[in-house]
C-alpha positions as CSV (number, residue, x, y, z in Angstrom):
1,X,-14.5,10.8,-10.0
2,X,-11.4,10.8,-7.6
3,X,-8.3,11.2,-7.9
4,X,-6.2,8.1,-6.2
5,X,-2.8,6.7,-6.3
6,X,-1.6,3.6,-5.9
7,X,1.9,1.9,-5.0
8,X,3.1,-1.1,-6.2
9,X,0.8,-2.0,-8.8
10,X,3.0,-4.1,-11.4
11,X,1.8,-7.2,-9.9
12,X,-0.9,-8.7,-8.0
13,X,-3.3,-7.0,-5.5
14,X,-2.3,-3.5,-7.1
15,X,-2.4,-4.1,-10.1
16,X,-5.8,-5.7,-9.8
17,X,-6.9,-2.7,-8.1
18,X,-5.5,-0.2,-11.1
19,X,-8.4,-2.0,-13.0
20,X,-11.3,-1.8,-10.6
21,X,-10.8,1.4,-10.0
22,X,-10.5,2.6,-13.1
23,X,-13.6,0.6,-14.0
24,X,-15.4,2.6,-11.5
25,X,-14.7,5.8,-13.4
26,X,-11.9,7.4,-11.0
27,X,-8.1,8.7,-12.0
28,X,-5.4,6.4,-11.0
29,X,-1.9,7.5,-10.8
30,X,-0.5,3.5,-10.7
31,X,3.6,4.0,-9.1
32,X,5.8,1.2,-9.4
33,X,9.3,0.3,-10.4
34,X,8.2,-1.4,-13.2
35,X,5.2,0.3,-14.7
36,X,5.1,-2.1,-18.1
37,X,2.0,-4.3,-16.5
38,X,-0.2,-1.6,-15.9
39,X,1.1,0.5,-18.9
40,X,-0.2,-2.8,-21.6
41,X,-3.7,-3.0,-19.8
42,X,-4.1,0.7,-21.6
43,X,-7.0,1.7,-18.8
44,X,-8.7,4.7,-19.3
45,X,-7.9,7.2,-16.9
46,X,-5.1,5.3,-15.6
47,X,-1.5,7.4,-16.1
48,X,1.8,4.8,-14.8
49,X,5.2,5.5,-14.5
50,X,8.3,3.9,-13.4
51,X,8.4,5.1,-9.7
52,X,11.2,4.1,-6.7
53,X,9.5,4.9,-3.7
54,X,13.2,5.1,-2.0
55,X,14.6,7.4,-4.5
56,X,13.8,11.2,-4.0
57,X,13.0,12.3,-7.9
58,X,10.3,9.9,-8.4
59,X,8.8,11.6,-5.6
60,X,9.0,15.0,-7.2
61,X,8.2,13.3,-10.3
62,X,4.6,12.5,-8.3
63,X,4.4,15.9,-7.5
64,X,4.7,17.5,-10.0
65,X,2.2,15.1,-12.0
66,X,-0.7,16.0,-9.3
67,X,-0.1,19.7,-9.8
68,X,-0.2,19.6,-13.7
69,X,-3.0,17.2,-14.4
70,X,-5.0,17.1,-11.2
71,X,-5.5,20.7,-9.9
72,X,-3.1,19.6,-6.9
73,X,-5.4,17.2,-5.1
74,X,-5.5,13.6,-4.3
75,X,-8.7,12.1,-2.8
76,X,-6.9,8.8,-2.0
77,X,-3.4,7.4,-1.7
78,X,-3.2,3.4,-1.3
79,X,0.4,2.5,0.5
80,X,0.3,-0.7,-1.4
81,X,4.0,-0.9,-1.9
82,X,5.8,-4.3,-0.3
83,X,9.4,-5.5,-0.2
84,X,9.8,-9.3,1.3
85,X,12.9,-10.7,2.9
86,X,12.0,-14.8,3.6
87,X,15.7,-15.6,5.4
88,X,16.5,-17.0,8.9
89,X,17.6,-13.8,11.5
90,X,20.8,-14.9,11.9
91,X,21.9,-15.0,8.5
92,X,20.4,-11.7,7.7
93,X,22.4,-8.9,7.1
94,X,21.8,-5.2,9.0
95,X,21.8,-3.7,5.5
96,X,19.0,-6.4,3.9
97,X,16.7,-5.7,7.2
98,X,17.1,-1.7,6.2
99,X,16.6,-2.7,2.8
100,X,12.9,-4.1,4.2
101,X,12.2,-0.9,6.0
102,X,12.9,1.4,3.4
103,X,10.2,0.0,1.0
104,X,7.5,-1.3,3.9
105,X,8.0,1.9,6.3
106,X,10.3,4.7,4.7
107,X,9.2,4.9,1.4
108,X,5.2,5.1,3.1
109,X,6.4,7.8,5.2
110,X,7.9,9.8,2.1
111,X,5.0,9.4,0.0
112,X,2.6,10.0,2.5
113,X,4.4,13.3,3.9
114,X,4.9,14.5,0.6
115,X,1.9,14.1,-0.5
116,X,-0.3,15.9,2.4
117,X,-0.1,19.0,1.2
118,X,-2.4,17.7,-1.8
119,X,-5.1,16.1,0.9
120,X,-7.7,17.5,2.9
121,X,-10.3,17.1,5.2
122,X,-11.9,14.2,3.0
123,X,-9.2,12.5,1.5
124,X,-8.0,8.7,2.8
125,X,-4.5,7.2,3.4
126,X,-4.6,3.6,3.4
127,X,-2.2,1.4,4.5
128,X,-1.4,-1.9,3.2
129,X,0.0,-3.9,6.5
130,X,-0.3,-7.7,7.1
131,X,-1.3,-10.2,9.8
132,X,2.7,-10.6,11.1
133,X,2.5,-6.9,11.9
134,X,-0.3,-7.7,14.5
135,X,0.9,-7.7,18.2
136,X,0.1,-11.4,19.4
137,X,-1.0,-13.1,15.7
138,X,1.3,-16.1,14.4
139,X,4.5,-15.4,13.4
140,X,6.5,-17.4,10.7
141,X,10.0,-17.9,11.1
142,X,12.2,-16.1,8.4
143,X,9.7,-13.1,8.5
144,X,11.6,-11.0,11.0
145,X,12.1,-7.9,8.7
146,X,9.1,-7.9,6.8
147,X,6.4,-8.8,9.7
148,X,7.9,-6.0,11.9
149,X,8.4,-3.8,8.9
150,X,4.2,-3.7,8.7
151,X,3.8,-4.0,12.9
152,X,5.7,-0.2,12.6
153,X,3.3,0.5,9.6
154,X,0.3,-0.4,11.9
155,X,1.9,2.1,14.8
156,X,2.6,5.4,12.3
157,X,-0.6,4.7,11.1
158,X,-2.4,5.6,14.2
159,X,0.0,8.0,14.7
160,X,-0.6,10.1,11.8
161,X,-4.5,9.6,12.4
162,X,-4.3,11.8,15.5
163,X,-1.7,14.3,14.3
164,X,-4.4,14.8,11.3
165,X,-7.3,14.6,13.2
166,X,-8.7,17.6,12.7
167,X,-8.3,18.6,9.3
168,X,-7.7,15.1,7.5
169,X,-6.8,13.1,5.7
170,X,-8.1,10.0,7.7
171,X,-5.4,7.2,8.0
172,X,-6.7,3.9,8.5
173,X,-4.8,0.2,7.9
174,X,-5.7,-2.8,6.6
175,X,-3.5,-5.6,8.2
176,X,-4.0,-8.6,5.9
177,X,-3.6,-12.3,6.0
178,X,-3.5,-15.1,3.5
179,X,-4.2,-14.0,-0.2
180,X,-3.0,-15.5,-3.4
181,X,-0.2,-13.3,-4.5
182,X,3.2,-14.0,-6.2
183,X,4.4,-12.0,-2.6
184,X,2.5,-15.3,-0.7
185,X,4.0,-17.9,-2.9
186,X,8.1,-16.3,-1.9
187,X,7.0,-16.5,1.6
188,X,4.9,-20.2,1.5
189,X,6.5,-21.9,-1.4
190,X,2.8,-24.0,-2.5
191,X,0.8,-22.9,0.1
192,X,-2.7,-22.0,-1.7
193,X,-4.5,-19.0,0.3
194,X,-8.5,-19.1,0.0
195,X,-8.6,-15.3,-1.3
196,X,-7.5,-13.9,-4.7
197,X,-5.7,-11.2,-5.3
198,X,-8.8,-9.9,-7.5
199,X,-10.8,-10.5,-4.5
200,X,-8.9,-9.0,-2.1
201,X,-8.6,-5.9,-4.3
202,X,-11.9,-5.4,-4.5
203,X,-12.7,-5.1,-0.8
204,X,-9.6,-2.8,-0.5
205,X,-10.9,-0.1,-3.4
206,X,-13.9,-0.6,-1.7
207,X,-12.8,0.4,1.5
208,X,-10.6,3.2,0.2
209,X,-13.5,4.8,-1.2
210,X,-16.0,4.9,1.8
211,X,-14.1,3.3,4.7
212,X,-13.1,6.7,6.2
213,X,-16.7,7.8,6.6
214,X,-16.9,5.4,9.7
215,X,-13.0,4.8,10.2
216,X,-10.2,7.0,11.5
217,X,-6.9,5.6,13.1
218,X,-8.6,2.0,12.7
219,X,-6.3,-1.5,12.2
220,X,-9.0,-3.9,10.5
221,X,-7.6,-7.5,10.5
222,X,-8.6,-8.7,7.0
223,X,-7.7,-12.4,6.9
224,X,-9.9,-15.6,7.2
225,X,-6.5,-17.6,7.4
226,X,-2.7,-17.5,7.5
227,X,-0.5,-20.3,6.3
């Protein structure tokens, strides 16, 4: 049984992965502004609360969870937590781009630094990126915040990897393409991706359990197709 906690999990991919998890028999900690979705599935072993990855006392709220009901460790955290800006460059404002980067690459590097000190050598960071963040992949027009939001995501996470080399956790990335997610649908109004959200959640618990037995600073490309 592990311990493992999840951002943004009131709505596709994460919450899909609160329940596969938790099917497998491990303790998720699901964090998300609104924790009603994964609150009504009533999942054993599951614990939600409402959770602002910008704002410091849900982080001490986390915290303080781990130490009282899980002996102060975390196996794995999943930096599933997205914020999407679709909206032409020009007409974006300095303070709506920032608002982009604190969700996709501030509010990662607070949960991830504070929760290290819960971590060791075999514990896994994942990293929820996408295929915009991939130096030389097609890029969408209106996507300027968010796509280089998750490129920055891709670069701390390799980062991290070899500052934590040698006594873990392992940081890897999964830079993702085309999946059928309420996120999809703002950025493609009707496009229909060829992978659910169930299915993509699978192969991303999946990975998080057993990926950093052979990966370590790693950017998988996880797509079959982009709109």
């Amino acid at each position: 049984m592990k311990n493992i906690i999840i951002t943004g999990t009131s709505r596709g991919i994460g919450l899909e992965m609160v329940s596969i998890l938790s099917g497998m028999g491990h303790n998720v900690l699901a964090l998300s502004r609104n924790s009603e979705p994964v609150k009504k599935l009533a999942l054993k072993n599951v614990n939600a609360f409402s959770f602002d990855i910008t704002e410091e006392d849900s982080h001490l709220r986390t915290e303080r969870f781990i130490e009282e009901h899980w002996d102060s460790k975390v196996d794995i955290l999943v930096n599933n937590a997205g914020a999407l800006l679709n909206k032409p460059f020009k007409e974006t404002r300095t303070d709506e781009f920032r608002q982009v980067f604190e969700v996709n690459f501030f509010g990662v590097v607070s949960v991830t630094r504070r929760l290290l000190k819960f971590m060791n050598k075999d514990s896994h960071v994942v990293n929820i990126s996408s295929m915009g963040g991939i130096q030389g992949s097609m890029k969408f027009a209106g996507l300027a915040a968010y796509s280089s939001s998750k490129g920055a995501l891709l670069t701390l996470t390799e980062l991290l990897a070899e500052e934590f080399k040698e006594n873990g956790p392992s940081f890897n990335a999964l830079a993702l393409g085309a999946v059928q997610t309420e996120m999809l649908e703002e950025a493609f109004p009707g496009y229909q991706a060829p992978v659910t959200a169930k299915e993509m959640a699978e192969y991303i618990a999946n990975f998080s359990l057993t990926g950093h037995k052979l990966y370590n600073a790693k950017i998988l490309q996880v797509s079959n197709s982009t709109p």
